[in-house]
VOTILUM-822532 format. One line per 2 residues: number of its first residue (from 1); their letters; for each residue x, y, z of C-alpha. Coordinates in pm, 1 decimal, m for minus. Last residue first. Layout:
NUM = A = X/Y/Z ~ ... $
END
This chain:
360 = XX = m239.8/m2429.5/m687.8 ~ m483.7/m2378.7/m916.4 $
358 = XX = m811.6/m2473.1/m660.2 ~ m659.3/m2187.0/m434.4 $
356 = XX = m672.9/m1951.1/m738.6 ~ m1036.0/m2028.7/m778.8 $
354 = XX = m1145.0/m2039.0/m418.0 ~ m962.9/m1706.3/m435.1 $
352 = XX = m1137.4/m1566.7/m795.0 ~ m1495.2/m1707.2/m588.0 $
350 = XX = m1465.5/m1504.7/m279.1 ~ m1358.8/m1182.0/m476.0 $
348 = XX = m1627.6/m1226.0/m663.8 ~ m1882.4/m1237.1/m399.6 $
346 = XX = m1747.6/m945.2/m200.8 ~ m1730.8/m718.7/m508.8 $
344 = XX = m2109.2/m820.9/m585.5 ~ m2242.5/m786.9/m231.2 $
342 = XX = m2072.9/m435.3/m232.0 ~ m2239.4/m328.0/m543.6 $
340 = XX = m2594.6/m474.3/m503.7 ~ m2555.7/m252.1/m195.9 $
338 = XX = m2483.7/64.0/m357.2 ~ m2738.8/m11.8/m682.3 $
336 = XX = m2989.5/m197.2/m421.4 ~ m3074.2/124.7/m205.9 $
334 = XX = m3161.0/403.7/m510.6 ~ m3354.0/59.7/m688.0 $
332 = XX = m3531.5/44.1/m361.3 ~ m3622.5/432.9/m358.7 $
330 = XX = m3737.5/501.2/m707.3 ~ m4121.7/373.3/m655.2 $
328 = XX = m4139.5/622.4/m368.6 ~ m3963.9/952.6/m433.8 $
326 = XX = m3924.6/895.0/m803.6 ~ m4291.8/876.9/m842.7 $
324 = XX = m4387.5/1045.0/m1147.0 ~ m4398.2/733.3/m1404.3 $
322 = XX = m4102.3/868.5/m1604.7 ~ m3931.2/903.9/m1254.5 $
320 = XX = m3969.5/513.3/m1151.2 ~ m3860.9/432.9/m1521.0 $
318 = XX = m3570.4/636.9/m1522.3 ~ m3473.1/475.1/m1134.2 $
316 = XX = m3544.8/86.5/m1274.6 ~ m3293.3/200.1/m1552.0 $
314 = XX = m3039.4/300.5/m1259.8 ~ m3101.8/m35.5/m1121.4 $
312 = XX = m2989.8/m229.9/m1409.7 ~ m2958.5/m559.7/m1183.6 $
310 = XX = m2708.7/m723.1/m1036.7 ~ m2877.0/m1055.0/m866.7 $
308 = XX = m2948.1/m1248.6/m1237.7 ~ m2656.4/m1141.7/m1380.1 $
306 = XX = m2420.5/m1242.8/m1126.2 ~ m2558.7/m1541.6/m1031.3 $
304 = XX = m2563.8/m1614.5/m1463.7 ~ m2191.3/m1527.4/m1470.7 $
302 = XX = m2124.0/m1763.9/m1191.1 ~ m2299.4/m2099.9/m1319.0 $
300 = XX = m2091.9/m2006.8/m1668.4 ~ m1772.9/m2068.9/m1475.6 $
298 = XX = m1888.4/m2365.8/m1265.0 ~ m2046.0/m2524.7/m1574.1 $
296 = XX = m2371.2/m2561.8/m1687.1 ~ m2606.6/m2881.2/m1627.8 $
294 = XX = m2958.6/m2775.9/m1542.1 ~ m2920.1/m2786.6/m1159.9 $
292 = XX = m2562.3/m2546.7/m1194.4 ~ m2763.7/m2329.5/m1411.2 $
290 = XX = m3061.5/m2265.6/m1084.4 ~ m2790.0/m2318.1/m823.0 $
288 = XX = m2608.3/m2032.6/m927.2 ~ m2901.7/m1762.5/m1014.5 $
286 = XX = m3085.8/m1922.1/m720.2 ~ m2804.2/m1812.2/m464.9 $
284 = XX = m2697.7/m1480.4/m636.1 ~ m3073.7/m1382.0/m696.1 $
282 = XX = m3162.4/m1480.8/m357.2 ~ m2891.9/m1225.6/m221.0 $
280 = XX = m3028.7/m939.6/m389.3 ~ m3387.7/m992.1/m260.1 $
278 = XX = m3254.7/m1059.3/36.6 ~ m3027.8/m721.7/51.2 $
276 = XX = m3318.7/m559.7/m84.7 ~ m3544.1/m669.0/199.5 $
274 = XX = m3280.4/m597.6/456.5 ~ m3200.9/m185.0/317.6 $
272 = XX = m3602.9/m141.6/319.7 ~ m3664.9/m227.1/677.6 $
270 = XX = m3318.7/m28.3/784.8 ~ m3461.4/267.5/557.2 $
268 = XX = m3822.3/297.3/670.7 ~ m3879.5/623.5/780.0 $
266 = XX = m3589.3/785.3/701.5 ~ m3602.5/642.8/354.2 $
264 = XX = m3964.7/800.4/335.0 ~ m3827.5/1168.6/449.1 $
262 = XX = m3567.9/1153.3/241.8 ~ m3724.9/1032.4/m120.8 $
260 = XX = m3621.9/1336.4/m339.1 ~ m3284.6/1357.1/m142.3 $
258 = XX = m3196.5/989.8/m189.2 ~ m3334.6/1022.1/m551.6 $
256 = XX = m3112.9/1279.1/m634.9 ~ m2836.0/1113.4/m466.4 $
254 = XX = m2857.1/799.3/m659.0 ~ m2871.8/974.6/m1006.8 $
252 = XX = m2586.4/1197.4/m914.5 ~ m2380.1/933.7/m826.4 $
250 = XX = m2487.5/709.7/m1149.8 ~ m2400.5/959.3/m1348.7 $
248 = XX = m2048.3/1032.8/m1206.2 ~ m2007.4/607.3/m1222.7 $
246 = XX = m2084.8/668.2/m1611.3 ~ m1881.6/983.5/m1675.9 $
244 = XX = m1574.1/811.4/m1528.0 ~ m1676.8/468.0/m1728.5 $
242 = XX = m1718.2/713.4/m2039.0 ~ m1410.7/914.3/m2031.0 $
240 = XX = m1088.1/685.2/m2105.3 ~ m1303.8/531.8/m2435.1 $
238 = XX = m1432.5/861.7/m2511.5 ~ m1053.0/970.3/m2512.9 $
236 = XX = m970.4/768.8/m2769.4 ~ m1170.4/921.4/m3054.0 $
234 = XX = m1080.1/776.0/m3384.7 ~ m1076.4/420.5/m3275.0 $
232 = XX = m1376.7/307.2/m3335.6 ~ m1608.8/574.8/m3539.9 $
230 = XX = m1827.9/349.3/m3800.8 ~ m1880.6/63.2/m3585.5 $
228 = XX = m1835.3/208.9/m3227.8 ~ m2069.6/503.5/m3304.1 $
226 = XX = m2329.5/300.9/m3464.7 ~ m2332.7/48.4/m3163.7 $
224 = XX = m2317.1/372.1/m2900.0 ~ m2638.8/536.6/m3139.3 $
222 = XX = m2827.0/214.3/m3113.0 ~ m2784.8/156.0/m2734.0 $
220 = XX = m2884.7/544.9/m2706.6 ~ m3224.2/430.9/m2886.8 $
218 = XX = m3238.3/102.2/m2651.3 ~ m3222.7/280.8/m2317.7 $
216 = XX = m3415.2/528.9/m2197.6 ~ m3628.7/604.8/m2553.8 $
214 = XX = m3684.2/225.9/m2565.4 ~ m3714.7/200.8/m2155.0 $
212 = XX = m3960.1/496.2/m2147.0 ~ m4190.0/404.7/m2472.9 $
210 = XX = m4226.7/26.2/m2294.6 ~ m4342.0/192.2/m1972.0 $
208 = XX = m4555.8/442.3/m2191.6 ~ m4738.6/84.6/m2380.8 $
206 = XX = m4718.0/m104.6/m2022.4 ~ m4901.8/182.2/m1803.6 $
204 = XX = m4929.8/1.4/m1476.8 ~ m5136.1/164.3/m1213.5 $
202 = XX = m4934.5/111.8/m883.9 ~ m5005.9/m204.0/m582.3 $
200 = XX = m5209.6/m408.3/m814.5 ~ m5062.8/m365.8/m1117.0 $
198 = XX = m4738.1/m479.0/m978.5 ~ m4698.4/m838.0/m1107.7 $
196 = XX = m4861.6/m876.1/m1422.7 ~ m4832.4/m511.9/m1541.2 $
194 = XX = m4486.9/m510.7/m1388.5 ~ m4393.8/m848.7/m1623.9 $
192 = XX = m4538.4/m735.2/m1898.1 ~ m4346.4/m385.7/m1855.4 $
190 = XX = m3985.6/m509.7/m1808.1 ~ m4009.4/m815.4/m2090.0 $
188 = XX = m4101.1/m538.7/m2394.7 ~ m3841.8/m306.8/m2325.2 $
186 = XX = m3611.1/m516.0/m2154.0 ~ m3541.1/m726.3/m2389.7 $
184 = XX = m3261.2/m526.2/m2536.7 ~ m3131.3/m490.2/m2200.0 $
182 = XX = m3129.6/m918.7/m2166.9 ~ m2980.3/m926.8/m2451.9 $
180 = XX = m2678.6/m709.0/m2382.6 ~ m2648.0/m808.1/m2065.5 $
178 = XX = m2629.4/m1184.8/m2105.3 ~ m2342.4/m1201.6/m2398.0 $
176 = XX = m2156.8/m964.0/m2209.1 ~ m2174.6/m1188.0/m1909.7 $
174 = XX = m2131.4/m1528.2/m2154.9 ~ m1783.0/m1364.7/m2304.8 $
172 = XX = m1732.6/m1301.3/m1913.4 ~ m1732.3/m1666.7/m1834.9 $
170 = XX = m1628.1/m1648.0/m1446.8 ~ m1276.2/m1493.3/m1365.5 $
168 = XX = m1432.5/m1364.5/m1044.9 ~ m1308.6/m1013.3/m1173.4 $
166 = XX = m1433.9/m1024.5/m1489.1 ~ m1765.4/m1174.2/m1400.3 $
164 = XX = m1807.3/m902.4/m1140.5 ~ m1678.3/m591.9/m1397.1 $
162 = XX = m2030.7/m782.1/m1669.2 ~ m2255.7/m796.5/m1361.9 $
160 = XX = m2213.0/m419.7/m1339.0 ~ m2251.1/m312.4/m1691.6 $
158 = XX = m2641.3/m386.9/m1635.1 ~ m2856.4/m638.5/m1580.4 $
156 = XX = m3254.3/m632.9/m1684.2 ~ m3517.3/m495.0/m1448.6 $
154 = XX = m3832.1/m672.8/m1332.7 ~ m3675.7/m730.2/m992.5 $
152 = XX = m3572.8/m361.6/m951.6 ~ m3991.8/m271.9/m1063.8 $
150 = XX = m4033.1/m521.3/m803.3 ~ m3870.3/m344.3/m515.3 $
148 = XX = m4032.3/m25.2/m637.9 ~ m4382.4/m157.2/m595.0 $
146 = XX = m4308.2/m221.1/m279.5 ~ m4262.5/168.0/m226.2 $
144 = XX = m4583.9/233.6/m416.1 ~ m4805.7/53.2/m184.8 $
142 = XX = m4617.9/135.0/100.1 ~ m4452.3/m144.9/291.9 $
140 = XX = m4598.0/m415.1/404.4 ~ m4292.0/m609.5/395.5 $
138 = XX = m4468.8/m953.7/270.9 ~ m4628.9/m840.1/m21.4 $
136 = XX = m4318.8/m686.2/m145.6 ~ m4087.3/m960.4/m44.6 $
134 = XX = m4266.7/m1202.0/m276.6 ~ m4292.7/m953.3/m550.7 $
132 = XX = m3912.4/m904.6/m577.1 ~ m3887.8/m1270.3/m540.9 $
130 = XX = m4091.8/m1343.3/m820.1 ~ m3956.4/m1053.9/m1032.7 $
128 = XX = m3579.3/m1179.9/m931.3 ~ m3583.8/m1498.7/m1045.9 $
126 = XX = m3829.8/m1518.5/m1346.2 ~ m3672.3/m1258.1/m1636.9 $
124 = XX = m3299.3/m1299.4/m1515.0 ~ m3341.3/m1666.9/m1472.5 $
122 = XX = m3555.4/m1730.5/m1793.3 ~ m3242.8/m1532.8/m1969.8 $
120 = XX = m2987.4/m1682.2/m1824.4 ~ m3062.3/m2041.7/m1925.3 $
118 = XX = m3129.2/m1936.9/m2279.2 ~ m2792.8/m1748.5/m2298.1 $
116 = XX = m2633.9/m2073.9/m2166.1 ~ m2802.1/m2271.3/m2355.7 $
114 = XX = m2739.9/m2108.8/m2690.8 ~ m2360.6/m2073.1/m2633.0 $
112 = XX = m2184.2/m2026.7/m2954.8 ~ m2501.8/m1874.2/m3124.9 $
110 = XX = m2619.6/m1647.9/m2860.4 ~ m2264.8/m1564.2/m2780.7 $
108 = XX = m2273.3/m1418.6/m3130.0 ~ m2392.6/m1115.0/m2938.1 $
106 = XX = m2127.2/m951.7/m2858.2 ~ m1926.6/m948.1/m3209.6 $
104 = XX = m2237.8/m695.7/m3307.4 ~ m2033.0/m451.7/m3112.6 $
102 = XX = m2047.4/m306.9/m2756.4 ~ m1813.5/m15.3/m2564.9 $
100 = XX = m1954.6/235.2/m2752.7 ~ m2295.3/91.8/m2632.4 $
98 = XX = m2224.0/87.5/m2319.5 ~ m2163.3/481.2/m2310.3 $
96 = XX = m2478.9/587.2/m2495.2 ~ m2658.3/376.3/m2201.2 $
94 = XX = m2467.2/611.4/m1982.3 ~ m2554.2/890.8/m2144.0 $
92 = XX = m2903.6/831.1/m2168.9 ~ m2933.6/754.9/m1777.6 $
90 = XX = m2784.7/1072.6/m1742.5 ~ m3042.9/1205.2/m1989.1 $
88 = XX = m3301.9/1057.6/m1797.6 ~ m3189.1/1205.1/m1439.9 $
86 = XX = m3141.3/1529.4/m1527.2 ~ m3505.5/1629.4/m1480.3 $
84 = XX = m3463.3/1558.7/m1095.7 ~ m3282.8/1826.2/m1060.0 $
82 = XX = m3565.9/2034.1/m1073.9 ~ m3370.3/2416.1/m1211.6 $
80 = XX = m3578.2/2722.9/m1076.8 ~ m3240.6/2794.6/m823.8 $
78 = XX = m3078.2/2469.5/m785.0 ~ m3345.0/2208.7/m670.0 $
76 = XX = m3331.3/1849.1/m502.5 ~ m3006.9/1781.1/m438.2 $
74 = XX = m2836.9/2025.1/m234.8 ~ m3155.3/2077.3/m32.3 $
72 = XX = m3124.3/1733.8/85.7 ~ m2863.2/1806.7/283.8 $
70 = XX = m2846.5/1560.8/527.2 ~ m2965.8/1313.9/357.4 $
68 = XX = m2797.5/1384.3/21.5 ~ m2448.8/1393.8/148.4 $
66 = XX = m2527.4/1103.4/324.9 ~ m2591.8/955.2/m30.3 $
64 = XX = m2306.0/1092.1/m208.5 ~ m2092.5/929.3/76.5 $
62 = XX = m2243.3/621.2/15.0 ~ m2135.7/612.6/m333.3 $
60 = XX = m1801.8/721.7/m244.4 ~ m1773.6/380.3/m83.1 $
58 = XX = m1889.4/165.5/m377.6 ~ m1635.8/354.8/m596.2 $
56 = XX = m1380.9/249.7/m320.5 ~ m1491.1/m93.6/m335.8 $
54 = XX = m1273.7/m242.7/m595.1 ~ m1006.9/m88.9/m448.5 $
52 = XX = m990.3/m345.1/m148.4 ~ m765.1/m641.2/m228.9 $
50 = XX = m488.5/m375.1/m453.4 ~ m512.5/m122.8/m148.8 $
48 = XX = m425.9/207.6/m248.4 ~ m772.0/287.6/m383.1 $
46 = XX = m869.6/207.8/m27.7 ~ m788.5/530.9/87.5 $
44 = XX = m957.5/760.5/m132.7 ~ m1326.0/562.9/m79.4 $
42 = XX = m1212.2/616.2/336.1 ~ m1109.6/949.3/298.4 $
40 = XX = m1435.4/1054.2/83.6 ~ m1643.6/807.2/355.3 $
38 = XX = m1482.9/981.3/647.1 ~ m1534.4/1288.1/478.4 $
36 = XX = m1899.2/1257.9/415.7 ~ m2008.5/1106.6/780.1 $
34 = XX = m1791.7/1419.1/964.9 ~ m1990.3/1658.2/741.0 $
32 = XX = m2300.3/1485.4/859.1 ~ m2171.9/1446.8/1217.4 $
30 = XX = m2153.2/1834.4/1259.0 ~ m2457.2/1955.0/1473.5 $
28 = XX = m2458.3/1599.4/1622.2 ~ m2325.1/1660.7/1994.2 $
26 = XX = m2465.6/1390.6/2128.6 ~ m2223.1/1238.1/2331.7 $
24 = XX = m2156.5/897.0/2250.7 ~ m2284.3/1009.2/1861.9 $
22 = XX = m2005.7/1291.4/1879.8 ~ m1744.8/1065.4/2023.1 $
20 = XX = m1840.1/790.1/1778.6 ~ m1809.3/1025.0/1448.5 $
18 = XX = m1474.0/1166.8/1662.0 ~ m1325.1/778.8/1620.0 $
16 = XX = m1450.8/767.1/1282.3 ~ m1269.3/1097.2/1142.1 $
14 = XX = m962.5/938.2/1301.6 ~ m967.4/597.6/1140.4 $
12 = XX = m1058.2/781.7/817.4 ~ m780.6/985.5/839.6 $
10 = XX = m563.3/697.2/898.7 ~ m683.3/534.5/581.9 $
8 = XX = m624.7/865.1/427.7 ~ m229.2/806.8/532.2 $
6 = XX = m182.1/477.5/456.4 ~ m295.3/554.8/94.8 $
4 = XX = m107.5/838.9/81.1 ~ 218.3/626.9/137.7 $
2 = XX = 131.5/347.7/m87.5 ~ 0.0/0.0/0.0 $
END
């Protein structure tokens, strides 16, 4: 570990030991400013740290989001400006961004491994929608709230899965495969499956749903594709830019929605934080055991876990705000992205080790 590195770790062991003071004592005037520079020195830190600096975008993450619970203000509104109406064309953006980094070549996986793409498609489109409704029913949340933990379920992977695959050393040609069918699926899979399964809770518009994910995702998909095959190459710099542009996006997206749904997330945050871990967690666990039980390898058994419990949750954001409830529906996607994230990094690290181990 480098010098600075050791050193903003140190901070961060400092910042936390005055976080406790303050909370022992109750002198809370400052703690959110402590909160969002012990995560900044913290995220900083660990980027040192060749184990750990996967997490450090993770990290800032949470920052962003104390940063947008205490000051919610921040977040919500600058000057006659709703914030909120940037959250589209970030999603845009970044959906601009994956396609750059896609070609045609990606999907010949469907023809080189046609059960494994098969297999990962009913588990990314059955999985995590009938869990998601499951523990919807059950929490009692909110009517629209639990419909949010659905709308997560009903949503396809995203870029993600794909860095988890890579760094578990599971079958990423499969991962890239996955994600990009499974988004262009999305469009007509997502909204069936929420009129089916969340009509009850929200009214379910499926022709305006399937209008937001195509305009959200599928046209900028098209532009990235043409963009990569007539442009590649000639504009290096996009290719440096985009996953820094897409993480920004995805920051601002998360704390926008934090602030929007404060006063909810306050309410009910622990309650909401479990059920989207389990929901997460049941993806992994039936995502493996699911291929493993119809014959696919080890390798291709982790790609689908990841795809299946990573989803697209900024998408599941768009489509909360192009419905008009980003302050309820948009909450459990704001929660799963950062978790989903650290469950992910944990899980892959677990499985390159048992992998390495198994080497040696």
């Amino acid at each position: 570990m480098k010098k600075h590195g050791r050193l903003l770790l140190g901070i961060s062991a400092v910042l936390m030991a005055v976080i406790l003071g303050c909370l022992l004592f109750q002198f809370t005037q400052y703690l959110g400013v402590l909160l969002i520079l012990f995560f900044l020195s913290l995220a900083l830190g660990v980027r040192s740290h060749r184990f750990f600096r996967g997490f450090s975008f993770t990290i800032l993450i949470f920052a962003a989001v104390v940063a947008s619970l205490y000051y919610p203000q921040l977040f919500t509104r600058i000057g006659n400006f709703d914030l909120k109406n940037l959250i589209v064309p970030l999603l845009m953006i970044i959906m601009f961004g994956m396609g750059t980094s896609m070609s045609l070549k990606d999907f010949y996986g469907v023809i080189k491994m046609p059960k494994g793409v098969l297999v990962g498609v009913i588990c990314q489109f059955s999985i995590m929608p009938l869990v998601g409704t499951g523990l919807a029913y059950i929490s009692g949340f909110p009517p629209e709230i639990a419909a949010g933990i659905i709308l997560v379920g009903c949503s396809p992977s995203g870029l993600a899965s794909n860095v988890m695959s890579y760094i578990a050393g599971a079958n990423l040609a499969l991962s890239l495969t996955l994600t990009a069918v499974a988004t262009l699926l999305a469009p007509l899979f997502t909204p069936f499956l929420m009129k089916l399964l969340a009509d009850q809770l929200v009214p379910i518009d499926f022709l305006g749903m399937l209008w937001s994910i195509f305009k959200i995702v599928i046209l900028p998909i098209l532009l990235g594709l043409a963009f990569n095959r007539f442009a590649h190459g000639k504009f290096p710099w996009l290719d440096k830019a985009m996953p820094i542009v897409s993480m920004a996006g995805i920051t601002i997206i998360i704390t926008i929605i934090t602030a929007a749904g404060r006063d909810s997330l306050l309410t009910i945050g622990l309650a909401l934080i479990l059920v989207v871990l389990i929901h997460n967690m049941c993806g992994y666990l039936f995502g493996y055991w699911g291929s493993r039980l119809v014959g696919l390898d080890k390798k291709s058994a982790r790609t689908i876990a990841f795809e299946v419990g990573m989803q697209n949750a900024g998408l599941a954001s768009g489509i909360a705000l192009e419905m008009g409830r980003v302050a309820t529906m948009g909450l459990a996607p704001a929660v799963f992205g950062p978790f989903m994230n650290i469950t992910g990094s944990s899980l892959a690290t677990w499985w390159r080790t048992k992998s390495e181990e198994q080497k040696e």
